[in-house]
C-alpha positions as CSV (number, residue, x, y, z in Angstrom):
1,X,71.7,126.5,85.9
2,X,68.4,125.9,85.0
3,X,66.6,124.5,82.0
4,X,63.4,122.8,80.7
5,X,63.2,119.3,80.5
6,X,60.3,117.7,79.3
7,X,58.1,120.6,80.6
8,X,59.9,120.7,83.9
9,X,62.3,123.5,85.0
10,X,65.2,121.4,86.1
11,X,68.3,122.5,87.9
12,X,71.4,121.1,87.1
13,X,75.5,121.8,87.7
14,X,78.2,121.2,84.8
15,X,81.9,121.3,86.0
16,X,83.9,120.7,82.5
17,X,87.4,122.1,84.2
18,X,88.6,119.0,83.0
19,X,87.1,119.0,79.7
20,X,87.4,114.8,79.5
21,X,84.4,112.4,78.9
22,X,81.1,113.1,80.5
23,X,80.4,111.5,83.2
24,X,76.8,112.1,85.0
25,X,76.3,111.3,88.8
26,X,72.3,110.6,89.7
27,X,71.1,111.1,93.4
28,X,68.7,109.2,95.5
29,X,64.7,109.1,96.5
30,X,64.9,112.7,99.0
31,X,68.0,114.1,98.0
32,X,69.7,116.6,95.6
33,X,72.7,117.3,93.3
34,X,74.3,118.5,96.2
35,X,74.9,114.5,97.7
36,X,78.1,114.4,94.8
37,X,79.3,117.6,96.0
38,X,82.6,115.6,97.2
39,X,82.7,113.0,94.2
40,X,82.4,115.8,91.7
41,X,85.4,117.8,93.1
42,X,87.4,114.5,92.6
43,X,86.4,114.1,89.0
44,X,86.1,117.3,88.0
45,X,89.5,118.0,86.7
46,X,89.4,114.8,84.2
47,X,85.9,114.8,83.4
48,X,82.5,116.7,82.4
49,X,80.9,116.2,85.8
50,X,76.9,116.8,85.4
51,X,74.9,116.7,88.6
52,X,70.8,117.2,88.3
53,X,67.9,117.5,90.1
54,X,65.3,115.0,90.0
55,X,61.5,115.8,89.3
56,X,60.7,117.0,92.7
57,X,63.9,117.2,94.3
58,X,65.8,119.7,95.0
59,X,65.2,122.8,93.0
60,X,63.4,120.7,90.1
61,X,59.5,121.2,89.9
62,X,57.5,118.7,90.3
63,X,55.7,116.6,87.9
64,X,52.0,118.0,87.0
65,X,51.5,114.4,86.3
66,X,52.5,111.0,87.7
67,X,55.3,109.1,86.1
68,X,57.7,106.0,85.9
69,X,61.2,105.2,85.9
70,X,61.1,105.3,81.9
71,X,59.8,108.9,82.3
72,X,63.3,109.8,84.3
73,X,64.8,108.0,82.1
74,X,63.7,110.3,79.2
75,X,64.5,113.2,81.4
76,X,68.4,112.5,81.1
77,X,68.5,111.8,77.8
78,X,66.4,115.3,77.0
79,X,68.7,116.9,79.6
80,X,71.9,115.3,78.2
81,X,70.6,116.2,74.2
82,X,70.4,119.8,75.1
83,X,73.6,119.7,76.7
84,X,75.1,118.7,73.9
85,X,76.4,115.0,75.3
86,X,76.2,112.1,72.9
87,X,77.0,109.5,75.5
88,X,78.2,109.5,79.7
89,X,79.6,107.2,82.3
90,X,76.3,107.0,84.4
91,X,76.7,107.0,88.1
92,X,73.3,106.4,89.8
93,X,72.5,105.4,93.9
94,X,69.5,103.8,94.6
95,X,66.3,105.7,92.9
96,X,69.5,107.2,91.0
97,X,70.8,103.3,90.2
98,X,67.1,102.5,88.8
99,X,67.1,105.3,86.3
100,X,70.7,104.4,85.2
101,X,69.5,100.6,84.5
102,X,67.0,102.1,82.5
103,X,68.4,104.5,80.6
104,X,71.2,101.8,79.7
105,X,68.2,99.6,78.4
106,X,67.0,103.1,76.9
107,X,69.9,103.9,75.2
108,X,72.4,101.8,75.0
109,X,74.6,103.4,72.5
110,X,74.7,106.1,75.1
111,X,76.1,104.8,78.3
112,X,80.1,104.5,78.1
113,X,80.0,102.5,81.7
114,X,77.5,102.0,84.4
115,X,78.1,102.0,88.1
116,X,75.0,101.0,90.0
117,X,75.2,102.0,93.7
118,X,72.9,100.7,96.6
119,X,70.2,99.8,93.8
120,X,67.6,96.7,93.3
121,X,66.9,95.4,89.8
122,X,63.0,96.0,90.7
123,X,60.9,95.9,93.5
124,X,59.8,92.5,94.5
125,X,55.7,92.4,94.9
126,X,55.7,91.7,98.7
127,X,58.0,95.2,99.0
128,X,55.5,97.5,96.5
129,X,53.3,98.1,99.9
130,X,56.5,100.2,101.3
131,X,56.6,102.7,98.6
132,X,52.6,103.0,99.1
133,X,53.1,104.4,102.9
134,X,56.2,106.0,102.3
135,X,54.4,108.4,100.2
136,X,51.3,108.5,102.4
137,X,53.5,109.8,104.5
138,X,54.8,112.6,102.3
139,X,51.5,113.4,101.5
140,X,49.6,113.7,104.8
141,X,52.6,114.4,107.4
142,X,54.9,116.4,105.4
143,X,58.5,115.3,104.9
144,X,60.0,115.9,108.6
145,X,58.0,112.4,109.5
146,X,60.4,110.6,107.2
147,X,63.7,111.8,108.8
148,X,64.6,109.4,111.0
149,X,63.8,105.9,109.8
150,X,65.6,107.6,106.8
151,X,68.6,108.5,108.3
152,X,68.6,104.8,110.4
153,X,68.4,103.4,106.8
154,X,70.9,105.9,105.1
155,X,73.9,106.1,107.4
156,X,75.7,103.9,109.6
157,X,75.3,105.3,113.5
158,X,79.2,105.7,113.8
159,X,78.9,108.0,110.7
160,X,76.2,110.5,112.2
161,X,78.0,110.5,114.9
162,X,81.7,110.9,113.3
163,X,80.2,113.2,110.1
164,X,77.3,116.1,111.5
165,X,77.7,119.0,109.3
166,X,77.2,116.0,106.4
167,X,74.0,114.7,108.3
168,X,72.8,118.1,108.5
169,X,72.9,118.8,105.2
170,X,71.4,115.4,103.9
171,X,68.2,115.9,106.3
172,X,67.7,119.8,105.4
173,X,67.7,118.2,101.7
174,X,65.5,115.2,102.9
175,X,63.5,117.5,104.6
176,X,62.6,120.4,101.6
177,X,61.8,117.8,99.1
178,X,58.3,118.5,97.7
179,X,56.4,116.3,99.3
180,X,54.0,115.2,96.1
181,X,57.6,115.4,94.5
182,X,59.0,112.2,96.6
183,X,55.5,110.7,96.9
184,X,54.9,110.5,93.0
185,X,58.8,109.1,92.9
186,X,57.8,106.6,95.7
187,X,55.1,105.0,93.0
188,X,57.8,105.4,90.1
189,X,60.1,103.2,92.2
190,X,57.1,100.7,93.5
191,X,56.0,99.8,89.3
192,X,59.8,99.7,88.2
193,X,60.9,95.9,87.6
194,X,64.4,95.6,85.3
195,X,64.7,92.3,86.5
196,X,64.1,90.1,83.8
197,X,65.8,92.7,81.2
198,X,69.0,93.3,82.9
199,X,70.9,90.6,80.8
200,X,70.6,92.8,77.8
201,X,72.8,95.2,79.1
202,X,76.3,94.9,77.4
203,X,78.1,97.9,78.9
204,X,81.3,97.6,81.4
205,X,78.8,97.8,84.7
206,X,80.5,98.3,88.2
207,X,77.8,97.5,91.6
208,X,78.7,99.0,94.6
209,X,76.7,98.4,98.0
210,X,76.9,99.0,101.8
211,X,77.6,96.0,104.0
212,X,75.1,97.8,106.5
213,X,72.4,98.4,103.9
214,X,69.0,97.5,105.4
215,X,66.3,99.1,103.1
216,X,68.6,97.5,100.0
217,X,70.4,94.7,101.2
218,X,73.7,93.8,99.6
219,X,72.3,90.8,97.9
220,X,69.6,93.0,95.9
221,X,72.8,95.1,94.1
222,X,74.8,91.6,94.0
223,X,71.8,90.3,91.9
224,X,72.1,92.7,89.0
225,X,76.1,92.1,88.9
226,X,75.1,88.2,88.0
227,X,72.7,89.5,85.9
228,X,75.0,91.3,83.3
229,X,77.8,89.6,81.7
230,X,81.1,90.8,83.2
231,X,79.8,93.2,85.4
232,X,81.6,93.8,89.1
233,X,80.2,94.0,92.5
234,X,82.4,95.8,95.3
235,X,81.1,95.6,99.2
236,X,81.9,98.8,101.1
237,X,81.4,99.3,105.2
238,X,78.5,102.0,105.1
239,X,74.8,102.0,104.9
240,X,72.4,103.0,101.8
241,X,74.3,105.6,101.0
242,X,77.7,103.7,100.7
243,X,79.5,106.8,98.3
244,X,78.9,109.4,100.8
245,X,80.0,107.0,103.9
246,X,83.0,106.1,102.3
247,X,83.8,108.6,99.5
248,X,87.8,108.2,99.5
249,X,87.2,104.2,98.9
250,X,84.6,104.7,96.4
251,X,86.2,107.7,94.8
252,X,89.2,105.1,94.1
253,X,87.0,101.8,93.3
254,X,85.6,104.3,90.2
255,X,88.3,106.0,89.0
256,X,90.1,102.5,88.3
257,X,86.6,101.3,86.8
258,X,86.4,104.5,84.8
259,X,90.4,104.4,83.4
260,X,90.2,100.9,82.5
261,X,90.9,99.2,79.3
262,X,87.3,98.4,77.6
């Protein structure tokens, strides 16, 4: 399905089967809807699932203008108005996990539970130099130069290895992302800083992150954990994209998160 968000035609899929609480799952920098295809089927039967694509991702258009982590942010809560949803569980993974923490800061009313997955509260000032050549990158060398120091970063060796038809289909993603799309989303992700706000967050939070994580260490998700009262941190054996490496794991680390008593 499509719609327009904020001035963007943005693609999104609703699976209500289930017809229970809504429950939103957000992807990462260079992916799609289509990384949740797994997690959704698992929910789908108890809860709204909604799945969207980012500006620039996927078969969202891109921005005409840049933006910040407040501006997807906005998105959602556009997205979720027209939808019809007062409030979600919020599921977000890395870029995904940023506009979660914001949106609970956004609107807190809104957010039954967070789970933050593979995410930093902000970037520090010695990383923001990263997200500048990353999206040099995009811009002069197209997308396909970003494949495999993503890949190294995303997913454990054994699981390329053990998993190719799921690799396949992460780097044809990866690899049709509109290059201004990621770049602009890049310079979203190098300005966002949460850090110092996190505390104010008062909703049940669960923060998940791969052992094997190298572009987000395991300590970075940790952080935001200490940071809100009450919240959890689970370690799973993967890389950045610890839900996709270990979906049954995760699957059941969420559901008990999801089912219990507030």
């Amino acid at each position: 399905m499509q719609v327009n968000i904020n001035g963007i035609e943005t693609r999104y899929v609703l699976s209500n089967e289930g017809g229970g609480p809504w429950l939103t799952f957000i992807h990462q920098l260079g992916g799609d809807l289509s990384v949740w295809d797994q997690l959704a089927g698992y929910f789908r039967d108890r809860y709204t699932v909604l799945r969207y694509d980012l500006r620039g991702h996927g078969r969202t258009a891109a921005s005409g203008a840049s933006f910040g982590v407040a501006n997807l942010s906005h998105d959602l809560a556009t997205l979720l108005d027209t939808l019809g949803a007062s409030s979600s569980h919020l599921v977000g993974m890395s870029m995904g996990g940023m506009i979660a923490q914001q949106f609970a800061m956004d609107h807190p009313a809104r957010v039954n539970t967070l789970t933050l997955c593979d995410t930093s509260g902000g970037t520090l000032p010695e990383a923001r130099a990263i997200w500048d050549q990353r999206a040099a990158a995009a811009r002069k060398d197209g997308m396909a130069s970003l494949v495999p120091a993503t890949l190294s970063r995303w997913l454990t060796a054994e699981f390329q290895t053990a998993h190719p038809e799921a690799v396949e289909q992460i780097v044809d993603v990866l690899t049709h992302t509109l290059p201004e799309g990621y770049a602009m989303a890049c310079e979203a992700l190098r300005d966002f800083d949460a850090r110092g706000k996190l505390g104010t967050i008062r909703c049940p939070t669960l923060t998940v992150a791969g052992r094997h994580d190298t572009g987000t260490p395991p300590a970075a998700t940790q952080a935001i954990a200490d940071a809100i009262e009450g919240a959890q941190f689970e370690l799973l054996d993967a890389a950045h994209l610890a839900p996709i490496e270990q979906p049954h794991r995760f699957a059941a680390l969420l559901e008990t998160f999801l089912e219990r008593p507030v």
